[in-house]
ZAMARGU-4260 file (C-alpha; in steps of 0.2 Angstrom, whole numbers, plus 5000, padded with zeros to 4 digits):
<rodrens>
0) 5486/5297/5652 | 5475/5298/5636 | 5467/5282/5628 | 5466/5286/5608 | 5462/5271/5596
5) 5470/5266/5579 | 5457/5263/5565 | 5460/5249/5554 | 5451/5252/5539 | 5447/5237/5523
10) 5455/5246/5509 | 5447/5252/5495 | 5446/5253/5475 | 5444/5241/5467 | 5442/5239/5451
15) 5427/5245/5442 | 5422/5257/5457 | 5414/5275/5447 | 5424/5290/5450 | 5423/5298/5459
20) 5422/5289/5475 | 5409/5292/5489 | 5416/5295/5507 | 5407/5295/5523 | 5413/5304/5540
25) 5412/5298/5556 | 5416/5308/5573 | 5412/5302/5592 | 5419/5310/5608 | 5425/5301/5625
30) 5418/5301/5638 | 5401/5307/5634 | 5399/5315/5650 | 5414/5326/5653 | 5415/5343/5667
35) 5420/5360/5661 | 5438/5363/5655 | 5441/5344/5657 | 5451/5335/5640 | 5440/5326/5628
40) 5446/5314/5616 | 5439/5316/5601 | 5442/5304/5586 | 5438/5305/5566 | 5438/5295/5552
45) 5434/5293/5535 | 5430/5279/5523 | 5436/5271/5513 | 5454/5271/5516 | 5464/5282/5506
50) 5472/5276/5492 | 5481/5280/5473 | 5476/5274/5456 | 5487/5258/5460 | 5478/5254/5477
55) 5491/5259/5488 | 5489/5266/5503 | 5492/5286/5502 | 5503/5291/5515 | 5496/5308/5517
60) 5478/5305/5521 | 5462/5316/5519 | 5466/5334/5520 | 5456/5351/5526 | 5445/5342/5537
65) 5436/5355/5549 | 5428/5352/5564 | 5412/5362/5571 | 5409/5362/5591 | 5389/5369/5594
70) 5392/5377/5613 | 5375/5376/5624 | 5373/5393/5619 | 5371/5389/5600 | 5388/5395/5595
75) 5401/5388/5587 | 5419/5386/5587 | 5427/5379/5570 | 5443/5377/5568 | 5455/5361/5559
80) 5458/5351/5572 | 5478/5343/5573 | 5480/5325/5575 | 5487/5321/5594 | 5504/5313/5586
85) 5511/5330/5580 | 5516/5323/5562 | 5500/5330/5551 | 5496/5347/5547 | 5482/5355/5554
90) 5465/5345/5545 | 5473/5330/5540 | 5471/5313/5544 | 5483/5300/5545 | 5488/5288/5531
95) 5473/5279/5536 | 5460/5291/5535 | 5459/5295/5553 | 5464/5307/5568 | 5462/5310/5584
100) 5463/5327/5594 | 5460/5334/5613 | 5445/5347/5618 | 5441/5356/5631 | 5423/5362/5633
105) 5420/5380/5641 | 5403/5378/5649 | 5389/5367/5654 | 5376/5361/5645 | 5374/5350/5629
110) 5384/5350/5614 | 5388/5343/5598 | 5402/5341/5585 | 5404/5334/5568 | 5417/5339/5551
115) 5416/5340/5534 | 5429/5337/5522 | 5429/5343/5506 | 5432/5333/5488 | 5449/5331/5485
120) 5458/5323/5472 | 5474/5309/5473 | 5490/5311/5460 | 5504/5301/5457 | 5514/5292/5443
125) 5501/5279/5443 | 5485/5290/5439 | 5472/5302/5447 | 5458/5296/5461 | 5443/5308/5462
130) 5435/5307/5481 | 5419/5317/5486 | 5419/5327/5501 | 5408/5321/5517 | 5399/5330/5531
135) 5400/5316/5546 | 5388/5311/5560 | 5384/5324/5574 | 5391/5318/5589 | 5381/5322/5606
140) 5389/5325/5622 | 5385/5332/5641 | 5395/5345/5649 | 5394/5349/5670 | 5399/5361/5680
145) 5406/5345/5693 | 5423/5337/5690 | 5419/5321/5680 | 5427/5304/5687 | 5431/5292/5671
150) 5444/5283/5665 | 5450/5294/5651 | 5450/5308/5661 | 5462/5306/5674 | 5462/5287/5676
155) 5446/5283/5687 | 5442/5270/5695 | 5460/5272/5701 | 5476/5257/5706 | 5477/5258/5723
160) 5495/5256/5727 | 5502/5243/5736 | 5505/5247/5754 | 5524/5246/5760 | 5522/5228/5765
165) 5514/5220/5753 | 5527/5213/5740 | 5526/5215/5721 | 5537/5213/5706 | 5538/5216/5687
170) 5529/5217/5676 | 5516/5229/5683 | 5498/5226/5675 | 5493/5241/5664 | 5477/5244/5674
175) 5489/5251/5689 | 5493/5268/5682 | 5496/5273/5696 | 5510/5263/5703 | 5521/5277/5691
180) 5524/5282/5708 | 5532/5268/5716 | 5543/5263/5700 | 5554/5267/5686 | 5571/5262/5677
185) 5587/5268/5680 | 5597/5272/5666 | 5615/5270/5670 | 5628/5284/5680 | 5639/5295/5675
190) 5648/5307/5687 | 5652/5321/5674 | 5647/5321/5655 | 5634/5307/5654 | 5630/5297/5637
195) 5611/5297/5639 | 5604/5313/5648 | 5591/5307/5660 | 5590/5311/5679 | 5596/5293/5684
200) 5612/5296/5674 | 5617/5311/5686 | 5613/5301/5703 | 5596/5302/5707 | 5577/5292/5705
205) 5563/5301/5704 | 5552/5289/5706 | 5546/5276/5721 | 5553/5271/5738 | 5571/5266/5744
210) 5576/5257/5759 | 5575/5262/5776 | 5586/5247/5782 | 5602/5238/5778 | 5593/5222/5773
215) 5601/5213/5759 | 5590/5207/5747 | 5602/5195/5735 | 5620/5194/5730 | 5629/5191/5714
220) 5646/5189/5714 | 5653/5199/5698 | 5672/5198/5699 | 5686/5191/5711 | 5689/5202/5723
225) 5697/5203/5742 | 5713/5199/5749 | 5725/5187/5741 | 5733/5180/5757 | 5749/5168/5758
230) 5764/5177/5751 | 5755/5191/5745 | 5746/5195/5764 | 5735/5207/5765 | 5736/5213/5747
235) 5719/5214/5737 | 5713/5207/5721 | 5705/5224/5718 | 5717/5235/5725 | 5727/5250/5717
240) 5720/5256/5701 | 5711/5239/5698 | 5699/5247/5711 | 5693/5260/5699 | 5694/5251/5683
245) 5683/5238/5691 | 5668/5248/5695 | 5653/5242/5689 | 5638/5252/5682 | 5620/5245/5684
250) 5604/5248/5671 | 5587/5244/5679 | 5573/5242/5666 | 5556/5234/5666 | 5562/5225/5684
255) 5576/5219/5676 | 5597/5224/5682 | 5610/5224/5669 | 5627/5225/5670 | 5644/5224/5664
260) 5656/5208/5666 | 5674/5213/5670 | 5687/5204/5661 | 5678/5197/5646 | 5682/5193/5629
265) 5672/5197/5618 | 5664/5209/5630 | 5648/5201/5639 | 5634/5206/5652 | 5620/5198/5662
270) 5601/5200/5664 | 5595/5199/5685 | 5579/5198/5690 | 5581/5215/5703 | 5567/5207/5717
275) 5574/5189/5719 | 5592/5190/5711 | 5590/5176/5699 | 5600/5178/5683 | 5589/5177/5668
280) 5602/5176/5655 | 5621/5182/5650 | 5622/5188/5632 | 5637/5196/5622 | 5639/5214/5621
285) 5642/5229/5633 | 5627/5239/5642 | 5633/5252/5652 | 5615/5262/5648 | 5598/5262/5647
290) 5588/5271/5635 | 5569/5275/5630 | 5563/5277/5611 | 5548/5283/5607 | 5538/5270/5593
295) 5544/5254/5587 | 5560/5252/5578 | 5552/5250/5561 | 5544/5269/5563 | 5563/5277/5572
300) 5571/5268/5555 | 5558/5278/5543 | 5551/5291/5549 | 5555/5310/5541 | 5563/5302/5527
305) 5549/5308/5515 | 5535/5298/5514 | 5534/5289/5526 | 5526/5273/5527 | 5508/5270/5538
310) 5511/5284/5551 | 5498/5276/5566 | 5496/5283/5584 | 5505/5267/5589 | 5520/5271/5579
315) 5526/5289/5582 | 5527/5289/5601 | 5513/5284/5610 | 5525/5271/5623 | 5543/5269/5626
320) 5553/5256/5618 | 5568/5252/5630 | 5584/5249/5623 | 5602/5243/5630 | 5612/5256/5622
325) 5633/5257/5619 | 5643/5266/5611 | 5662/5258/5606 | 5671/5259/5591 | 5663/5273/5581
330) 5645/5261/5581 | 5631/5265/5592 | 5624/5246/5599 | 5605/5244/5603 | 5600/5229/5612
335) 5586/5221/5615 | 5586/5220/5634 | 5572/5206/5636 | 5583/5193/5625 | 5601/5203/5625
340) 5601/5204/5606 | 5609/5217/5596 | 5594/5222/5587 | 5603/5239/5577 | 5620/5246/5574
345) 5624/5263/5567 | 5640/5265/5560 | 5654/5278/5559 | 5648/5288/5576 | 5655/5302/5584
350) 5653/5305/5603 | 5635/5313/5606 | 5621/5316/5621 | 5605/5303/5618 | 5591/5311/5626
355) 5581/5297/5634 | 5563/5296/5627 | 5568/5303/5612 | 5576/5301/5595 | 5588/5316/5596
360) 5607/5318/5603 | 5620/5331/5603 | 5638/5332/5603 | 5652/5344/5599 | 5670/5338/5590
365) 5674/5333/5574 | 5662/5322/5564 | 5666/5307/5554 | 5674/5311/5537 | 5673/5331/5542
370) 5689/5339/5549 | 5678/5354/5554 | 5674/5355/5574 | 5654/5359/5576 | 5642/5359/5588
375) 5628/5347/5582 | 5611/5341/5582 | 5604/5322/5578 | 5591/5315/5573 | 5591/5295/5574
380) 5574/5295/5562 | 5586/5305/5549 | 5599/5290/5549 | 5601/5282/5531 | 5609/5264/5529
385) 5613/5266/5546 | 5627/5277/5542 | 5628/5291/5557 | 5633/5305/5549 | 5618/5307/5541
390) 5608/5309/5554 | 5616/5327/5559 | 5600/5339/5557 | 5610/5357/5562 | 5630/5361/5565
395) 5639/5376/5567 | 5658/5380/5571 | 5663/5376/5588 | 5671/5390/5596 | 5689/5389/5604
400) 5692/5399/5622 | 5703/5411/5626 | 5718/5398/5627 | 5714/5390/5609 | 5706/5374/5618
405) 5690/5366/5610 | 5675/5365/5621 | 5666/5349/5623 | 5646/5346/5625 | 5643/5350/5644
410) 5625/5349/5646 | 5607/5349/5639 | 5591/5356/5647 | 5578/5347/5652 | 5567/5352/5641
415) 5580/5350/5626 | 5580/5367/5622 | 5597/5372/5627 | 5615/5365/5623 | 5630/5368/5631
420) 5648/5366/5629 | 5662/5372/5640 | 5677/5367/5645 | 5684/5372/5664 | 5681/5393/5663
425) 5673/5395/5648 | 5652/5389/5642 | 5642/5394/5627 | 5622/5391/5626 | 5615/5386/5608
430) 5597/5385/5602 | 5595/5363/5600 | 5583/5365/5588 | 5593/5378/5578 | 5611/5381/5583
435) 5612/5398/5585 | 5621/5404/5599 | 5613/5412/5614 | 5626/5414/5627 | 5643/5417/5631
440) 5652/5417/5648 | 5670/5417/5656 | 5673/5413/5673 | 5683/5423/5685 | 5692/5410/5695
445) 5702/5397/5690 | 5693/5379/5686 | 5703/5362/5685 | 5696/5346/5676 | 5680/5337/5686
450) 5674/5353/5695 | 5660/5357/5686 | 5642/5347/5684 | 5624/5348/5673 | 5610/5346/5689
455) 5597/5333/5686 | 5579/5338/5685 | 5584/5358/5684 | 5590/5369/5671 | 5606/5372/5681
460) 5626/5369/5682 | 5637/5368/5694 | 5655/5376/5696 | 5667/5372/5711 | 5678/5387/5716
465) 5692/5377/5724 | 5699/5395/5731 | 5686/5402/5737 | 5677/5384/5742 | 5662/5387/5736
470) 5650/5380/5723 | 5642/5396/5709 | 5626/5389/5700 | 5622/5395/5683 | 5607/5394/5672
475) 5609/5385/5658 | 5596/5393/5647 | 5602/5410/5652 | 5620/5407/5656 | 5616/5419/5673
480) 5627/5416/5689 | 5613/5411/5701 | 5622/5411/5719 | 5635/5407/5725 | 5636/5394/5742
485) 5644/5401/5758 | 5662/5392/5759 | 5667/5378/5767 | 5687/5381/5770 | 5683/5378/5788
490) 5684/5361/5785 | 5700/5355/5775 | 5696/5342/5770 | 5682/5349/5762 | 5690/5363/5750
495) 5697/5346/5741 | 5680/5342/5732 | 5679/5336/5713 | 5663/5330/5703 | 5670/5313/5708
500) 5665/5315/5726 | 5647/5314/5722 | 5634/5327/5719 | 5616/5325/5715 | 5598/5334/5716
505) 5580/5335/5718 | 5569/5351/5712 | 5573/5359/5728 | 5590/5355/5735 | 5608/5351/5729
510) 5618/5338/5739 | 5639/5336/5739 | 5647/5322/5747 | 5661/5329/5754 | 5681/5323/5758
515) 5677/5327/5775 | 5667/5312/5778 | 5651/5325/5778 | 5637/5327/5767 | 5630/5347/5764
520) 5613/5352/5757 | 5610/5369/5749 | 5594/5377/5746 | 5592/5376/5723 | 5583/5394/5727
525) 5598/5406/5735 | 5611/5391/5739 | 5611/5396/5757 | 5617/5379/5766 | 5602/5369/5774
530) 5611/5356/5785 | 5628/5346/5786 | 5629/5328/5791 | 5638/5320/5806 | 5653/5311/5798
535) 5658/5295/5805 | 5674/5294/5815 | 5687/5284/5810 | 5707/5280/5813 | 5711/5272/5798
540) 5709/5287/5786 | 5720/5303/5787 | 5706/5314/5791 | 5702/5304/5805 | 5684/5302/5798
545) 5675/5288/5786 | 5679/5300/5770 | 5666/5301/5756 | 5675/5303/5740 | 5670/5290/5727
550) 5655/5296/5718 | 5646/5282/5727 | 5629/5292/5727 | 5611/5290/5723 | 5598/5299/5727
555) 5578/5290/5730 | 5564/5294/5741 | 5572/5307/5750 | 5587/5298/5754 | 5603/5298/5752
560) 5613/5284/5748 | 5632/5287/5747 | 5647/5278/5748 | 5660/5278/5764 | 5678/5274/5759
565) 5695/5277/5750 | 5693/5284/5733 | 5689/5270/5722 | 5702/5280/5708 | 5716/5280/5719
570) 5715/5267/5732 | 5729/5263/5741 | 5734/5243/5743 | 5731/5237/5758 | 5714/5244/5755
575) 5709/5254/5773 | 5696/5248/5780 | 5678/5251/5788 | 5671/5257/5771 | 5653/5256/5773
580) 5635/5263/5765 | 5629/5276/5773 | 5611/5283/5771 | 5606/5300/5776 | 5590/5306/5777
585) 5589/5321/5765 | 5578/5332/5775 | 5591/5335/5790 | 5605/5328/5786 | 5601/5313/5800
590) 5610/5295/5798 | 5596/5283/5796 | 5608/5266/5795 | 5624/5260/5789 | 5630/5245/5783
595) 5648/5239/5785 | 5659/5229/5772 | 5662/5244/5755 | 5646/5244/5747 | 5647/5258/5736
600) 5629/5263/5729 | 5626/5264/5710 | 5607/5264/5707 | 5589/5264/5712 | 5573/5258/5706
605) 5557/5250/5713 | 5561/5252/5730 | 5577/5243/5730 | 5596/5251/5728 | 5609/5242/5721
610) 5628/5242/5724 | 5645/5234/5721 | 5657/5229/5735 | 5673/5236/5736 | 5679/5224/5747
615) 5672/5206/5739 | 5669/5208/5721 | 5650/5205/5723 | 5634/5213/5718 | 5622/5220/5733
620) 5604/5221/5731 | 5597/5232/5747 | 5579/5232/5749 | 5563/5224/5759 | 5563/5205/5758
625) 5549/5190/5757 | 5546/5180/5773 | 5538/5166/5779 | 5526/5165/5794 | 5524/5147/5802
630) 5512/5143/5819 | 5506/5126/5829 | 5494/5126/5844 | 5495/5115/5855 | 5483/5109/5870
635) 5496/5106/5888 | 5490/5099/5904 | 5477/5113/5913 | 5467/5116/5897 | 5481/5129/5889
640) 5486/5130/5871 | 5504/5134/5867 | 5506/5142/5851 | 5522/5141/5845 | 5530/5144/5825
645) 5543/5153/5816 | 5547/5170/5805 | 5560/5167/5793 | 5570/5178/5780 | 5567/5170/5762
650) 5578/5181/5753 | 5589/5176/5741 | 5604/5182/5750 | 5597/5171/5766 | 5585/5162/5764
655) 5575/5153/5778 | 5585/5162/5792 | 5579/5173/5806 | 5567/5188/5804 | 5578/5201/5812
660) 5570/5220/5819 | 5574/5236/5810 | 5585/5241/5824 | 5596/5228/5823 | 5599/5225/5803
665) 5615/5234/5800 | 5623/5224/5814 | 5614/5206/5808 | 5619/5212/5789 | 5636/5215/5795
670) 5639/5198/5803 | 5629/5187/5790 | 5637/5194/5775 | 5652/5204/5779 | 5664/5193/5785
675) 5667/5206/5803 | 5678/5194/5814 | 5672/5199/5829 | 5656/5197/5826 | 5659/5180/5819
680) 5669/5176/5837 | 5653/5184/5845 | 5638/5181/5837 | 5628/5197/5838 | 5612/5197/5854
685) 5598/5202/5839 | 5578/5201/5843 | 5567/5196/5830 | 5551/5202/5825 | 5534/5207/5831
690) 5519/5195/5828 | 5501/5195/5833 | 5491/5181/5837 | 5472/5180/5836 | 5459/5165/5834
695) 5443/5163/5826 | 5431/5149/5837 | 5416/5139/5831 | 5404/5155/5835 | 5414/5167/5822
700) 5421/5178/5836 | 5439/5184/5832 | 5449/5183/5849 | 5465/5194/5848 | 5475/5182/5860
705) 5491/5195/5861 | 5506/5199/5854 | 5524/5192/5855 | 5543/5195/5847 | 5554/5181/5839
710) 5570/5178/5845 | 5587/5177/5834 | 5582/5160/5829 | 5567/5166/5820 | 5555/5156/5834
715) 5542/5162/5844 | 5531/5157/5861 | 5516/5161/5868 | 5505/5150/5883 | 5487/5153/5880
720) 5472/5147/5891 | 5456/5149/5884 | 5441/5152/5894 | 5428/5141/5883 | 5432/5124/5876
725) 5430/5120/5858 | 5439/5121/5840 | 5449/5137/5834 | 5457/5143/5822 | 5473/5148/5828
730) 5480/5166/5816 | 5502/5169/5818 | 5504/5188/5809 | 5520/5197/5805 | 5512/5211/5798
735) 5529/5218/5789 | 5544/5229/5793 | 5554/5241/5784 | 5565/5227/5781 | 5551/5215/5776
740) 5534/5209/5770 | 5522/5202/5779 | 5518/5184/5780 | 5506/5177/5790 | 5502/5157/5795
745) 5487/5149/5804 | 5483/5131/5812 | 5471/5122/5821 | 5467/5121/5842 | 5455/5108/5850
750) 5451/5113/5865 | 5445/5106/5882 | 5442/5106/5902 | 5450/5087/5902 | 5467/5083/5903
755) 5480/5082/5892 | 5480/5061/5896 | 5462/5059/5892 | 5454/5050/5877 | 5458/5055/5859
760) 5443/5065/5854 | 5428/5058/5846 | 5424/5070/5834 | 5428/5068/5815 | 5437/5083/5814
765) 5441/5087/5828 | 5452/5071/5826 | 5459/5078/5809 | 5465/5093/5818 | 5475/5085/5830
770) 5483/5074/5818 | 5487/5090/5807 | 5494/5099/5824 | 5506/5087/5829 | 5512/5087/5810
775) 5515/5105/5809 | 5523/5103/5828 | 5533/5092/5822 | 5536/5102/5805 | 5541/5118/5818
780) 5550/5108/5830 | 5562/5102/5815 | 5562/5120/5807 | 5571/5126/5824 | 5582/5111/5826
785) 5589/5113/5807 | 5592/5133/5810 | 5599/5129/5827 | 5611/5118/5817 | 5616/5129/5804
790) 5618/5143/5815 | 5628/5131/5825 | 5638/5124/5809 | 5641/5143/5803 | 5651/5146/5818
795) 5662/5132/5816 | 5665/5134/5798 | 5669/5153/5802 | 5679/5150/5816 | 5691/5137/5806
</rodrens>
């Protein structure tokens, strides 16, 4: 990530100032040291400001500016020099006299640059300003042969991530470029023809970790839901097709989750803080997306609509701008999602594409107050008076297929090159910057609805062949049948496959969640089949197997996260049961955990997954949890200390219950949260978690005095008998788990060869400690009592 700055210049001419008007140049390059065929930054600038005869600013800036490099060797290299935003033509600066542009030197030694700019003259309506060319400063600057470590460069000194048990949260520090890797936002999901083209929109993250267990994080209960009971018995409040109109989408941006509340009017959703669960705040509106602008709203509402206003680095696409996006009732909604405010409406849409971290969509259909069908290009910076049509940049006739249907827009490549619409056998590939048509193809074999899918991440498309059972891929720049998958009518249930079932991607490998309860991985290359998942056997389905066919999928650090149940679109009331999340492990297709109860995955970011349960109407967060870490030490009768304390769960979803091992989650998840009778009837047998105790004495020697395991109460033992008396420091460690973050506790220890019965010790502080080990005894001691009890008090409650 470059570093460029934003001059802001006095302005100039006033009155009386003799035409015409000196100018001086200045040029520098960073850093000053750079190695061979590294990126410099170089910035430029004038003065004064350019401006008309009125004293208002001129939009254009300075012009011909030309830039001379002097090589080690005394050569040169001249050239006009582009300004990094792209908006300028080549030699002219901004709007406030300045530019700045990338070089890469080609050999070491020491060099120099500087510009000239010629005199130049300013017209308008209100007069002519006369200007004198400048020759700037020479800039000096170092080149070696040895990779140069700096900031500008590639980001030295560099964030260290986190390690995986050290907790963290939003917002990140800008310093810690770094940390891209272990976060980013999740735009929405959409199984076949998503509103905003982005990787999360078709199932998977890019970007950070995912969880490696069942543990829950929070829970947020979003709608009724379960069984009714009484007269109705076992009938759901989310059953039949309430199951599918009910399913919630998430957006996760800037550490924040949004989403949808059913059965609102007017239509409203809710902010959530995504690593602790608290609800920030409920606003009116609908976001079922997430989308990235590049600018600010004042430069996406001006820019390319002549002459545009102060054109700065800032303001044409040097960060993001994140917006809650909808699109209802011919208008296109932007809200603000730190407040929840609707900060823009465009009027009188028709349905189109957003690419996220641009200002461009496409669609294909009629357009408002056209009866025409086209495919068509938009530019949101071309938009007048927020009226939506006139931001179409490029249309041409939508083409009808060999049965007089209208296509619809399919897909965009990823590096928006490449529109595509299609409708079940028939594509065509357009130009997106020009509308020409650059492909044609019709299919073989017959295609129903929801067999066919853009991939994320790859310039590809998928087609089912429910004949054949097999999946073709095709190129979407090129329109080229790439391969074709072996078939998979060896497995019934599996030649039943739609979109809906859940597919997603990464740059090497397609994964489809199957009917058959299995997951299959093909190779992106030649689509030869890599592995197939274990399904889960099961009674209660008619294919006798934990079916996946809900689109329940997402894709995060080599994971796969997928949903275990009837389909969500056609459930069946009573709802079968034994719905579960199950996560594979994308490299070989093993089971890495499950959790019981119908949680059905919708999105991924910052190392957390968040899903909706089928089965209860409430809002999951899985993901690594805070704990807390507590220890006393205490002398007994013979000279030995026992050290004794707690780790406890601080999650929102449980908070201040046991710490629970990896290996025993799922089970511990299940019998906390998911209501499984017979666990409630028999409490499950779980262990806790590891914890290492070590003390410092009076010398400064670290002692490690062993290790030991919680139990299912979160409490742990451990008899220790120093061989040399005096006062310790007394350290209790959890150092983390895939389930959790460390925490870590320590206390004092006074210790002797006397008795427990002997005298209270003389010493001062020695005194102190003992006084504030009996307190933090006592503390421990009631901790244990109180978890006992609720434990206790849970089981009751259950059992009535």
């Amino acid at each position: 990530m470059m570093l460029m700055m934003a001059l802001t210049q006095p302005t100039s001419g006033q009155a009386g100032v003799p035409q015409p008007e000196k100018t001086a140049g200045y040029i520098t390059v960073a850093p000053s040291l750079v190695g061979v065929g590294q990126t410099l930054t170089c910035n430029a600038w004038v003065l004064p400001l350019p401006t008309t005869n009125n004293y208002n600013p001129y939009f254009r800036g300075f012009y011909n500016v030309e830039v001379t490099f002097v090589r080690p060797d005394g050569t040169k290299d001249t050239f006009m020099p582009v300004d990094g935003t792209g908006v300028y033509g080549p030699g002219q600066l901004s709007s406030l006299g300045s530019m700045f542009f990338f070089y890469k030197p080609t050999m070491a030694g020491n060099w120099s640059v500087s510009f000239t700019m010629p005199a130049q003259n300013i017209t308008d309506s209100s007069g002519t300003v006369q200007y004198l060319g400048c020759t700037s400063n020479t800039f000096y600057f170092a080149v070696q042969s040895d990779t140069v470590l700096a900031g500008l460069l590639n980001g030295y000194p560099w964030a260290e991530l986190p390690n995986a048990n050290v907790y963290w949260s939003y917002p990140i520090n800008s310093n810690n470029r770094e940390w891209t890797q272990i976060s980013g936002d999740w735009t929405g999901i959409t199984n076949v023809a998503p509103t905003v083209n982005s990787p999360t929109c078709l199932h998977a993250q890019p970007y950070g970790l995912g969880p490696n267990t069942a543990h829950i994080v929070w829970t947020n209960v979003y709608k009724e839901g379960g069984i009714i009971g009484g007269s109705y018995g076992s009938l759901s409040y989310m059953g039949g097709t309430g199951i599918s109109s009910s399913r919630n989408s998430y957006v996760i941006m800037d550490g924040m989750v949004f989403t949808n509340i059913p059965n609102t009017n007017p239509a409203q959703f809710v902010c959530i803080d995504e690593s602790s669960g608290k609800v920030l705040y409920q606003a009116e509106g609908s976001a079922p997306f997430g989308l990235h602008m590049p600018g600010n709203t004042y430069a996406q509402a001006t820019a390319a609509q002549g002459d545009a206003p102060v054109l700065l680095e800032s303001s044409v696409g040097s960060y993001q701008q994140p917006y809650l996006f909808s699109s209802s009732g011919g208008n296109y909604n932007y809200y603000d999602p730190f407040t929840g405010n609707l900060v823009r409406t465009i009027v009188n849409a028709s349905s189109a594409r957003l690419i996220d971290g641009t200002v461009l969509a496409f669609g294909a259909g009629t357009i408002t107050g056209q009866t025409a069908r086209y495919v068509y290009g938009w530019n949101m910076t071309s938009v007048v008076n927020n009226n939506w049509p006139t931001g179409i940049t490029w249309k041409v006739p939508l083409p009808t297929t060999l049965t007089g249907a209208y296509p619809s827009l399919f897909a965009v490549s990823s590096d928006v090159s490449v529109v595509v619409v299609g409708t079940k056998n028939e594509y065509w590939g357009y130009n997106a910057d020009t509308g020409a048509q650059l492909w044609h193809i019709a299919l073989t074999y017959p295609i129903t609805s929801n067999e066919e899918i853009q991939l994320a991440n790859v310039d590809d498309f998928i087609v089912w062949d429910a004949t054949a059972a097999t999946w073709h891929c095709y190129s979407i720049t090129t329109g080229a049948e790439l391969w074709e998958t072996p078939s998979v009518a060896s497995s019934p249930w599996a030649s039943t496959w739609t979109v809906y079932y859940g597919e997603t991607n990464d740059l090497n490998n397609v994964y489809f969640a199957c009917p058959d309860g299995a997951m299959r991985a093909y190779s992106l290359t030649d689509g030869h089949l890599l592995w197939t998942s274990t399904p889960i056997p099961s009674t209660e389905y008619a294919n006798n197997v934990i079916p996946f066919v809900s689109g329940g999928l997402v894709l995060v650090d080599n994971k796969l996260y997928v949903y275990g149940g009837y389909s969500l679109g056609y459930c069946i009331d009573p709802i079968p049961r034994h719905a579960m999340t199950v996560c594979i492990d994308a490299t070989n297709g093993d089971t890495i955990f499950t959790l019981n109860g119908g949680v059905s995955p919708n999105a991924a970011a910052n190392g957390y997954v968040i899903g909706f349960g089928v089965y209860d109407g409430t809002t999951y967060c899985l993901g690594k949890g805070k704990t807390s870490t507590t220890v006393t030490a205490q002398q007994q009768v013979g000279g030995s200390v026992l050290i004794q304390g707690s780790v406890l769960d601080q999650s929102a979803a449980q908070p201040n219950t046991p710490a629970i091992s990896d290996a025993d989650m799922s089970v511990w998840m299940d019998y906390t949260h998911m209501q499984n009778s017979t666990l409630l009837n028999t409490p499950p047998a779980c262990n806790g978690v590891p914890v290492s105790l070590d003390a410092l004495d009076t010398n400064g020697n670290y002692i490690h005095i062993g290790d030991t395991t919680s139990d299912v109460s979160g409490i742990f033992m451990y008899q220790w008998t120093p061989t040399t008396p005096g006062l310790y420091k007394v350290y209790a460690t959890f150092s983390g788990s895939d389930s959790y973050y460390s925490s870590y506790a320590e206390t004092g220890a006074t210790v002797s060869n006397a008795p427990a019965s002997s005298p209270t010790p003389t010493s001062i502080a020695q005194s102190s400690v003992s006084n504030s080990d009996m307190l933090m005894y006592l503390a421990i001691s009631t901790i244990a009592i109180i978890i006992a009890i609720a434990l206790v008090g849970t089981l009751l409650l259950r059992k009535k």
